[in-house]
N, C-alpha and C positions, 0 to 999 in steps of 0.2 A: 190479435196477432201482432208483435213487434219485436223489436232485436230484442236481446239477452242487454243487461247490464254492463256486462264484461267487452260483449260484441262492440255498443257503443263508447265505452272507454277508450277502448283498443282505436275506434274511428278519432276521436278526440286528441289520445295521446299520437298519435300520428301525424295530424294536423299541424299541433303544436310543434312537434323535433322538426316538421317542413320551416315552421315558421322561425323559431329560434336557430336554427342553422343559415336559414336564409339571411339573417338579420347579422348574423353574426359573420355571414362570408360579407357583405356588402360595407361595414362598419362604417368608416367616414368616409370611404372611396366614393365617387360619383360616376366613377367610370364604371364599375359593379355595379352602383344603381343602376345606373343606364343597362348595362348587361342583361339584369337579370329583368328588368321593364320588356325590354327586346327579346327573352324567353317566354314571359309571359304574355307576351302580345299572339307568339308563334303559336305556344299552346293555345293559344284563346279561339286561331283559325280553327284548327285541328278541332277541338271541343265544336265550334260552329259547323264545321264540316260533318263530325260525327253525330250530331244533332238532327244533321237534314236526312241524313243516312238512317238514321234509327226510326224515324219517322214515318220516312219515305220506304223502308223494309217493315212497316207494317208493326212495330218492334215496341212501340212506344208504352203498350198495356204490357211489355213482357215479362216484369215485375211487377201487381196490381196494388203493391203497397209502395212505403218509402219511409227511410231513405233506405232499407234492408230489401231484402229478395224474399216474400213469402217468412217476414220473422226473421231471417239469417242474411249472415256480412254475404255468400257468394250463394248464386246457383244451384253449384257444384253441395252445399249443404242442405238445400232443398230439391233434388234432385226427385222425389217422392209425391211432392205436390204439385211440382209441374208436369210429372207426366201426368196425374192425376186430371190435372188441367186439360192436358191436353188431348186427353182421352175422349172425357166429356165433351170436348167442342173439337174434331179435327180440323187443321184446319183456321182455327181462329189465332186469337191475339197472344197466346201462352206458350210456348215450346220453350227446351233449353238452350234454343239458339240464339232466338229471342229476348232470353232471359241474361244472356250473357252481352249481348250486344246492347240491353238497358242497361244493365252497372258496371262495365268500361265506361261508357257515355257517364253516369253518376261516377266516381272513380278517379274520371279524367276533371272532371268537374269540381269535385273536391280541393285535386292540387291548384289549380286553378285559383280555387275562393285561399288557399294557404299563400300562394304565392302573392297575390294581392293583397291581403290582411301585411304580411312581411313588407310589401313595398309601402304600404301606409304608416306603418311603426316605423321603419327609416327614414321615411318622409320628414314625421315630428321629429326623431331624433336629430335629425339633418337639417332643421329648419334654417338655420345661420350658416350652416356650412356652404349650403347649397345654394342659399339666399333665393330660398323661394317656397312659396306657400304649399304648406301640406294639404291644402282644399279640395282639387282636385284627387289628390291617392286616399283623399277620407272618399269623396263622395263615392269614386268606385270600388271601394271597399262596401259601402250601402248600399249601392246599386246590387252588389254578388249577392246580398244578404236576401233581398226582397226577390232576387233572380232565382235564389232557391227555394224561396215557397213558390216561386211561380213552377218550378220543376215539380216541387210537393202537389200542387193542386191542379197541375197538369194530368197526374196520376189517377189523384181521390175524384177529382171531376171528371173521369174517365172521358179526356181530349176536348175539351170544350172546347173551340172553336177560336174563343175571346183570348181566354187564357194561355193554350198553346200558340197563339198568334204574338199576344202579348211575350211570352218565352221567348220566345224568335228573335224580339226586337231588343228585348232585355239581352243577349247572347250581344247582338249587331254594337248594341249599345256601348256593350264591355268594351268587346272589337275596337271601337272607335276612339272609345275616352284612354283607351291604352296607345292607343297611335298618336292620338295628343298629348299626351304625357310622354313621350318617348320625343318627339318632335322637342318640346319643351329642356330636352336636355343638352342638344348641339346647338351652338352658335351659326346664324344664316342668316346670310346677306337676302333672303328674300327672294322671290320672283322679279325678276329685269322686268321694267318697261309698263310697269301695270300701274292705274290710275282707280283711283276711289270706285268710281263705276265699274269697276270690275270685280271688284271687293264685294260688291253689292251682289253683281251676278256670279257669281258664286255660290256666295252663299244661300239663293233663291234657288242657283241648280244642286247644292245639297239637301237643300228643303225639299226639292223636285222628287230627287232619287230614295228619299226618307219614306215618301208616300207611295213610290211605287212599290220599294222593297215590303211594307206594309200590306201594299195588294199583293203581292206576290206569295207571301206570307197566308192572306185570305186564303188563296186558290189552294194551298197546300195542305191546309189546313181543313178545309171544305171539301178536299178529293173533288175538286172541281178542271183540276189540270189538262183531262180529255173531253169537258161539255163538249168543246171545238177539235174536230179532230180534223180539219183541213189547214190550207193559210193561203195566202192570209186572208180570205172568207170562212166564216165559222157557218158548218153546215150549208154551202156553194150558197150562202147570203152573207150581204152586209152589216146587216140589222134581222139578226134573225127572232124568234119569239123568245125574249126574254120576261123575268119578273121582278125587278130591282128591289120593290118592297121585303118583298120573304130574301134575297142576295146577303145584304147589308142589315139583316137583323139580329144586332151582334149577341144579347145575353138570351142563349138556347143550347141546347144540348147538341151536340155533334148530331150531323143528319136531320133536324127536325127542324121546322119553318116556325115562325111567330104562332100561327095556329095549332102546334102541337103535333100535325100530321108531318109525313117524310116529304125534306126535301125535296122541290120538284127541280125534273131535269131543267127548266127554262130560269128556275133560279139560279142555278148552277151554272147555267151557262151567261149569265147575266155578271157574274163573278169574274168567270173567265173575259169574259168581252171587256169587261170595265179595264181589267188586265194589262191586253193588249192595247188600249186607248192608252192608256198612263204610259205605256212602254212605248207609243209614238211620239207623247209631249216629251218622257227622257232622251229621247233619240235627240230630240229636236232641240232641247234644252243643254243637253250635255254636250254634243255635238258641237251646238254653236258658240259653245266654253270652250272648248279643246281648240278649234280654229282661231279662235278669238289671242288663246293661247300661243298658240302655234306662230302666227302673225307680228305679235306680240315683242318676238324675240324669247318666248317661252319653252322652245319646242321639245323640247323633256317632258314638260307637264301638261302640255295640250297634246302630243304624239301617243304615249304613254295611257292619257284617259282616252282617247280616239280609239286604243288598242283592244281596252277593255270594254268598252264601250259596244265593238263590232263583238269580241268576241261573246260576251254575256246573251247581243241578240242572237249571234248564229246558235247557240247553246238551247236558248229558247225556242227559236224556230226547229229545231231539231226534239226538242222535247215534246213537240206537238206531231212531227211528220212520222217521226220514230215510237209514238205511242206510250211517251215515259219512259224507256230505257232507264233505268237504276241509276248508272254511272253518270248517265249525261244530267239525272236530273241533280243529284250529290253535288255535281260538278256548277250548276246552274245556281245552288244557293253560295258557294264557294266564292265565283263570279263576283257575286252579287256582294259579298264580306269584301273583297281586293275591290270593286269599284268605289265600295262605301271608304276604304280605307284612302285609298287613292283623293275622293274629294275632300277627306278632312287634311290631308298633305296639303293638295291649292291650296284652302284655303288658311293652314296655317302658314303659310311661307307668301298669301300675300297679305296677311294681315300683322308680319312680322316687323318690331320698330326696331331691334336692335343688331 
């Protein structure tokens, strides 16, 4: 089962008129670069947000192929085999709901990989103009490329755990290298008052936030988000029965532990606890950047991460009290996109020389 010939043309020639119009409104202007960097940065939330959405609605097998729906460009032409689908399984991973809310999310992603492919060809075009290295607009033009097989084998490896995690960060990734690239195009006097060791801490609390966003990731990934459904005691313990070995056993099938049997609930809840620990050291790490900031003569940039910071926890403290709630958990990877972006800001404005 796969698209028509025609189907995928029609995907391709589409891409392209994205990309050569793109190329073509931005020509030697930098201010358009910058522009349309600044579109694509926006879209790229959006895509991350509808990402968590689709996931998080259960949506993610709702086309069980790729990059078509069941063989075809929409849903709406396979309209026959998903109910089909969904006949056979009520209830499960197939509906047309589903099926539409996977390729908007593919779709939106598309323009996405065209609008970046266009800021990369501007790039080279623009290399003297702009007087500066196309490096960066190549690398995340490569980055989209491997981020769509990680989409593709998100699919065919029906949610693998690794993979879909990996997606995640591949998405975060985009997020980020797009906000440094956008940073890279206005002139800044830099963060006031900051001293090499601070440079340092920074970017140790980027590193911080990387690996929580990664656990984060885990739990979402492992439907592990209710092991703990108190707070901040999981199960009225501190240390309740966990199993870290089957937790953290990354190459397995969704659901299954290293021994092949189903995940047990103490792995899963060892997922989520490890979670919450990494989300006290960000507290603790971010926190004492924001102040540090703030003190500094910073207080834009330490106010501003303090902001995100509270709000991100209270989102997650609420995602456990409230049971998941949809919107709040949507809203909790979203968070987590604006805080990641927020610390690539610091620290590019304080590692700014000119």
């Amino acid at each position: 089962m796969g698209m028509s010939a025609f189907e995928r043309g029609l995907i391709g020639l589409v891409t392209l008129v994205v990309i050569v119009v793109c190329i073509a409104w931005i020509g030697r202007d930098r201010a358009r670069y910058r522009r349309l960097i600044l579109i694509t940065l926006g879209a790229t939330f959006v895509l991350v947000v509808l990402g968590a959405y689709v996931r998080l609605a259960d949506a993610g097998l709702g086309c069980p192929d790729w990059p078509g729906c069941y063989g075809n460009l929409t849903p709406a032409h396979s309209s026959a085999e998903i109910k089909a689908a969904e006949a056979a399984q009520p209830g499960g991973p197939v509906s047309l709901a589903k099926a539409w809310k996977e390729m908007v999310h593919r779709y939106l992603a598309m323009i996405v990989g065209a609008l970046i492919a266009a800021l990369m060809v501007s790039a080279w075009r623009n290399k003297k103009t702009f007087q500066q290295s196309p490096g960066l607009a190549t690398g995340l033009a490569l980055l989209v490329v491997f981020q769509a097989a990680l989409g593709a084998w998100t699919v065919t490896m029906l949610l693998k755990p690794a993979i879909v995690t990996s997606h995640l960060m591949g998405g975060m990734a985009i997020f980020a290298l797009l906000a440094w690239l956008a940073l890279r195009q206005a002139p800044s006097a830099g963060v006031p008052g900051h001293a090499g060791i601070m440079r340092v801490g920074a970017a140790l609390a980027l590193l911080v936030l990387i690996a929580q966003i990664v656990l984060g990731g885990w739990v979402s990934t492992n439907y592990a988000a209710l092991a703990c459904t108190d707070f901040p005691q999981c199960q009225g313990q501190w240390m309740p029965d966990m199993r870290f070995a089957d937790a953290f056993h990354v190459i397995r099938p969704l659901g299954v532990g290293p021994d092949g049997q189903l995940l047990t609930l103490e792995a899963l809840r060892a997922i989520h606890w490890t979670h919450r620990v990494g989300a006290l050291v960000t507290t603790l790490v971010l926190g004492g950047l924001g102040i540090w900031l703030w003190r500094a003569g910073a207080a834009r940039y330490g106010g501003l991460l303090l902001a995100l910071l509270a709000l991100q926890l209270l989102l997650g403290v609420a995602n456990v009290l409230g049971s998941l709630p949809l919107p709040v958990a949507v809203a909790h990877n979203g968070a987590a996109a604006l805080l990641l972006g927020w610390m690539v800001t610091i620290n590019y404005r304080l590692n700014v020389t000119r």
